[in-house]
matplotlib code that plots the C-alpha trace (Angstrom):
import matplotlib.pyplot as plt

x = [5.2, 2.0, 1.5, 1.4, 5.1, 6.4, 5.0, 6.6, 9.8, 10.6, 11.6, 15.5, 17.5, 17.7, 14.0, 13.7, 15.9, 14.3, 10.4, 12.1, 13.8, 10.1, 8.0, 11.0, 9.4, 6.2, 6.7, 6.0, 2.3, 2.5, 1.1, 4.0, 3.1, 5.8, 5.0, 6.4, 8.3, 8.9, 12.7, 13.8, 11.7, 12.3, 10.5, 12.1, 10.4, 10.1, 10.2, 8.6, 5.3, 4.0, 0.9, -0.6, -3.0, -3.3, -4.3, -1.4, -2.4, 0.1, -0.4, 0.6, 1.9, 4.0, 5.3, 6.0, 7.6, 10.2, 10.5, 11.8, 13.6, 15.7, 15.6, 15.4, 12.2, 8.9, 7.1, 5.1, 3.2, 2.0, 1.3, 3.2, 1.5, 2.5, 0.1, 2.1, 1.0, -2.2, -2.2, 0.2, -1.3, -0.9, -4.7, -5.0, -7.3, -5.2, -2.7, -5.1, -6.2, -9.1, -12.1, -10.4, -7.4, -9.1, -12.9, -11.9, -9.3, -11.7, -14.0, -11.3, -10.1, -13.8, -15.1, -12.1, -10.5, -7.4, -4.5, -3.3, -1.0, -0.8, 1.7, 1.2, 4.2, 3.0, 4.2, 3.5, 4.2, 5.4, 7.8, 11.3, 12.6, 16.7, 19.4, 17.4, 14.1, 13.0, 10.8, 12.7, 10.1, 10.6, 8.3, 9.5, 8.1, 8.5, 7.7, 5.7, 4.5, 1.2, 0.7, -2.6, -3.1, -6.3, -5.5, -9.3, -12.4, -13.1, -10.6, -12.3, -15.6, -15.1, -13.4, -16.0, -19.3, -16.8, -16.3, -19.1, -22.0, -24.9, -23.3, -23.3, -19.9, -21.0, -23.6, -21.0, -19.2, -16.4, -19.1, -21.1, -18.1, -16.7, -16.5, -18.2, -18.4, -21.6, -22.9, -22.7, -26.0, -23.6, -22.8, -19.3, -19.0, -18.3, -17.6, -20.2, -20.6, -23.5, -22.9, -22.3, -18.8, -16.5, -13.3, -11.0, -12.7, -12.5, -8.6, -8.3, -10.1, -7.8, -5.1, -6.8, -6.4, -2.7, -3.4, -2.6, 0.4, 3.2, 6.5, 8.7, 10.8, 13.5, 14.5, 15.5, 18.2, 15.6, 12.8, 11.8, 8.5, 6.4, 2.4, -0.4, -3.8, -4.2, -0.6, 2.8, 5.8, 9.3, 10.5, 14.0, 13.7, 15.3, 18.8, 21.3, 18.0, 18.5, 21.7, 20.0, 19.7, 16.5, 16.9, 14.9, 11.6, 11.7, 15.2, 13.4, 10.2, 12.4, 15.4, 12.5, 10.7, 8.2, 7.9, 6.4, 3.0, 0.1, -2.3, -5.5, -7.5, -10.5, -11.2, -14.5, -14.3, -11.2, -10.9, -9.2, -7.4]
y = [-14.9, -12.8, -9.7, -7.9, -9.2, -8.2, -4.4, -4.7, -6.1, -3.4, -0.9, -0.3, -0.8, 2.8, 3.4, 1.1, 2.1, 5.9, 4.5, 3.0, 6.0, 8.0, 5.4, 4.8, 8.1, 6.6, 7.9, 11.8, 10.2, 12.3, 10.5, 11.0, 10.1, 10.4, 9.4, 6.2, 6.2, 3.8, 4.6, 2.2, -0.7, -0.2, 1.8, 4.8, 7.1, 11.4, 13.4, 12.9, 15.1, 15.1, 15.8, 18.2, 16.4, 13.3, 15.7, 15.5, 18.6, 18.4, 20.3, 17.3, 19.6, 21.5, 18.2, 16.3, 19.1, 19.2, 15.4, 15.9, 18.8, 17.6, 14.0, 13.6, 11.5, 11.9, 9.1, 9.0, 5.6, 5.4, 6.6, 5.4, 6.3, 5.9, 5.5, 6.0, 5.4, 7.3, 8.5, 6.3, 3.2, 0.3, 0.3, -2.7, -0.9, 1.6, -1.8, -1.5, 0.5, 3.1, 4.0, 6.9, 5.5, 2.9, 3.8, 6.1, 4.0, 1.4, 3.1, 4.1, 0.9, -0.8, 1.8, 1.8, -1.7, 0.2, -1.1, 0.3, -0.4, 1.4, 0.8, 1.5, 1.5, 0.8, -0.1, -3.7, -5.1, -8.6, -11.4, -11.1, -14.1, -15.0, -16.1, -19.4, -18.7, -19.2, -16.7, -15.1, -14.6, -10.6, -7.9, -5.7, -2.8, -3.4, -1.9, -3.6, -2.6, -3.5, -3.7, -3.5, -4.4, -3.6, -5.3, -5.5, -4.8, -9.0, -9.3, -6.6, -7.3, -10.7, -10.0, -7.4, -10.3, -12.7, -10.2, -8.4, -10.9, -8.0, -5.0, -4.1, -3.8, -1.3, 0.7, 1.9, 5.6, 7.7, 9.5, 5.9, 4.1, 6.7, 5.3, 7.7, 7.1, 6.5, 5.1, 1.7, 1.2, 0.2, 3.7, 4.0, 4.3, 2.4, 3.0, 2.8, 4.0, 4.2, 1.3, -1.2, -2.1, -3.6, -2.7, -4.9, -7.5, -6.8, -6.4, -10.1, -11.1, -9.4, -11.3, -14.7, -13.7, -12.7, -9.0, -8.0, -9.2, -8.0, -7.5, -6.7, -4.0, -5.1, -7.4, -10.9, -10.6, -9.3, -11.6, -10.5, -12.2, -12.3, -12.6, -13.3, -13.3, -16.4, -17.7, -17.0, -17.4, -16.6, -14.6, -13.5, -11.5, -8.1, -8.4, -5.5, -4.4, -7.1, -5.9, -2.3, -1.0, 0.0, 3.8, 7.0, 6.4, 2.7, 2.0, 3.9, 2.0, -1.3, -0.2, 0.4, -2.4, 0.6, 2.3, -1.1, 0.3, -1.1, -2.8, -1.9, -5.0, -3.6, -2.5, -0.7, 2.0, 4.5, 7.1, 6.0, 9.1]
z = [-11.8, -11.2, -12.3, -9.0, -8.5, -12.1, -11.7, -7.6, -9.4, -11.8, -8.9, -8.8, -5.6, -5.2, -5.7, -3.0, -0.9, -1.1, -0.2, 2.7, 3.9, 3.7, 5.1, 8.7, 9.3, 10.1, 13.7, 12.3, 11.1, 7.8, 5.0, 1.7, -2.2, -5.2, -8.9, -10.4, -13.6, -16.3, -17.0, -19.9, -18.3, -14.9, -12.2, -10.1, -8.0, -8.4, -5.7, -2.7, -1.3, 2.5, 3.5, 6.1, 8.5, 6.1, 3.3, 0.5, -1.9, -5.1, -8.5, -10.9, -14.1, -11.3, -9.6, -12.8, -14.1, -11.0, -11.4, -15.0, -13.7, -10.5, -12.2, -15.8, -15.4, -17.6, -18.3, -15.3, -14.9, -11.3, -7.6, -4.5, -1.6, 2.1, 5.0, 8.0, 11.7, 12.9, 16.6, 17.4, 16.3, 13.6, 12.1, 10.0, 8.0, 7.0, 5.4, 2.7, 0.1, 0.9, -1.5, -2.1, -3.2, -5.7, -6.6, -9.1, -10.3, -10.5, -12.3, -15.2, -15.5, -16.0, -18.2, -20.3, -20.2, -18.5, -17.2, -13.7, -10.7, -7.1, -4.7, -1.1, 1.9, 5.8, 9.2, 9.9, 13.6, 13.9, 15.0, 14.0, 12.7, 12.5, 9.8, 9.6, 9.1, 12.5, 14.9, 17.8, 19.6, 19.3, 17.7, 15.0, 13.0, 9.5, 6.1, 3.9, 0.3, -1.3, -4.7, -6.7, -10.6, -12.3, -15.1, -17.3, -17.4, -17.3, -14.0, -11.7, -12.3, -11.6, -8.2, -7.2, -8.2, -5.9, -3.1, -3.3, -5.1, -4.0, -5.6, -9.4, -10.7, -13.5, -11.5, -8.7, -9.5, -8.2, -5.5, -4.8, -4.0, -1.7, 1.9, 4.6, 8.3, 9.4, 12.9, 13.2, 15.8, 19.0, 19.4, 17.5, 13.6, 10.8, 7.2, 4.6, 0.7, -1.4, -3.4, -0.4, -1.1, 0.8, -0.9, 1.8, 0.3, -3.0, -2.9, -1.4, -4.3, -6.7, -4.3, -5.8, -8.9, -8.5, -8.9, -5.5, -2.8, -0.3, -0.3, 3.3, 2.2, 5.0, 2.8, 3.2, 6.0, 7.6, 7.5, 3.7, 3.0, 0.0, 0.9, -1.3, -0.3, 2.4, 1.6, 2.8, 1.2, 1.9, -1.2, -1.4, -4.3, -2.9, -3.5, -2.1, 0.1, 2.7, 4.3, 4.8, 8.9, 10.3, 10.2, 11.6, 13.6, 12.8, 14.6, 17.3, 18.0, 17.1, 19.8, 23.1, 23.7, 25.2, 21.6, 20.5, 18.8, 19.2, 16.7, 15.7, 14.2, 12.8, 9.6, 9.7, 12.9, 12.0, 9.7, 6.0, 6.0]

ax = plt.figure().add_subplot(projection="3d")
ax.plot(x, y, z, "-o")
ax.set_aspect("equal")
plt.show()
């Protein structure tokens, strides 16, 4: 099993059930983050924090010490982060990890052979399929989780000479890898950093080395599907999850064919954040 599905594999039914219930919210557009902890070798989530405008602004000692408070968890591992629609739209961009998200993680795990995981929970648009396996023909809004292992030093600079063959691994730093818009030349903008990184493609490349896939957190009654970079595979590795409703903003959007959202397919010209 890769790594990416062990780490996505250790999350209880409960804290899955609770990432679901933030990210069928995706209608209110506010972006929501809660720490991961290890609790006796599996993963449940701490409390959840919303941001204002995208921003989320959280005092860690103050939130981890609510976390052990309200639920007797303190050995905080990771970040889950949601990224929910943005003005009304599915950006495909934003089904990724930004720079902001990863450079400085990046950047730790290189210079310090550190081993670290992110999760991130979006809205994904697409055909619902039924009991069998087989398309209806009828779109759906979906959650999907991405998860990201930066296992080694060896592993990322590998990917980033594969994705990115003109960019030092070792010369790029938490400011030079931080994506800014800039104009693209056609009259619009792009995003751009100092270090020329494409950080999409980096992630596909962690994909190819089994660092980085997707789970459907509707579960398998619903279509669950496990995706690595440029493969799909049904995966029916959610158990109790697959007989959970659509709930909140998501039942909404699912319920009026006229609440279908549309899709953005472009990862350079939107905002990460």
């Amino acid at each position: 099993m890769p790594l990416w599905k062990q780490e996505f594999s250790k999350f209880t039914d409960r804290s899955l059930r609770e990432m679901k219930k933030y990210a069928d919210n995706t209608n209110e557009e506010r972006e929501w983050m809660c720490y991961v902890y290890d609790d006796h070798g599996v993963y449940e989530l701490g409390g959840v924090s919303y941001g204002e405008e995208s921003a989320i602004k959280v005092s860690p000692q103050s939130k981890g010490a609510q976390d052990a408070l309200m639920r007797g968890l303190d050995n905080q591992k990771w970040t889950i982060h949601g990224h929910p629609l943005k003005d009304g739209k599915i950006y495909t961009g934003r089904q990724y990890f930004s720079s902001t998200d990863i450079c400085r993680e990046y950047v730790d795990s290189r210079d310090n052979n550190k081993y670290i995981v992110q999760f991130l929970v979006y809205p994904h648009q697409q055909i619902q399929k039924d009991a069998n396996g087989r398309p209806t023909g009828k779109k759906v809004i979906h959650n999907r989780v991405r998860t990201l292992v930066f296992p080694d030093t060896q592993t990322i600079v590998s990917a980033m000479r594969d994705s990115n063959p003109g960019v030092d691994p070792y010369a790029i730093t938490p400011e030079s890898g931080q994506n800014k818009q800039v104009p693209d030349g056609n009259g619009g903008l792009t995003l751009r950093n100092d270090s020329g990184v494409d950080w999409f493609k980096f992630q596909e490349a962690l994909g190819r080395y089994g660092m980085m896939g997707i789970m459907d957190l509707e579960g398998p009654a619903m279509g669950a599907e496990g995706i690595t970079s440029g493969q799909l595979s049904i995966f029916n590795g959610l158990g109790a999850l697959g007989i959970i409703a659509v709930l909140g903003g998501l039942w909404y959007a699912n319920s009026n064919k006229q609440k279908i959202i549309e899709v953005i397919d472009d990862f350079k010209s939107f905002p990460e954040h």
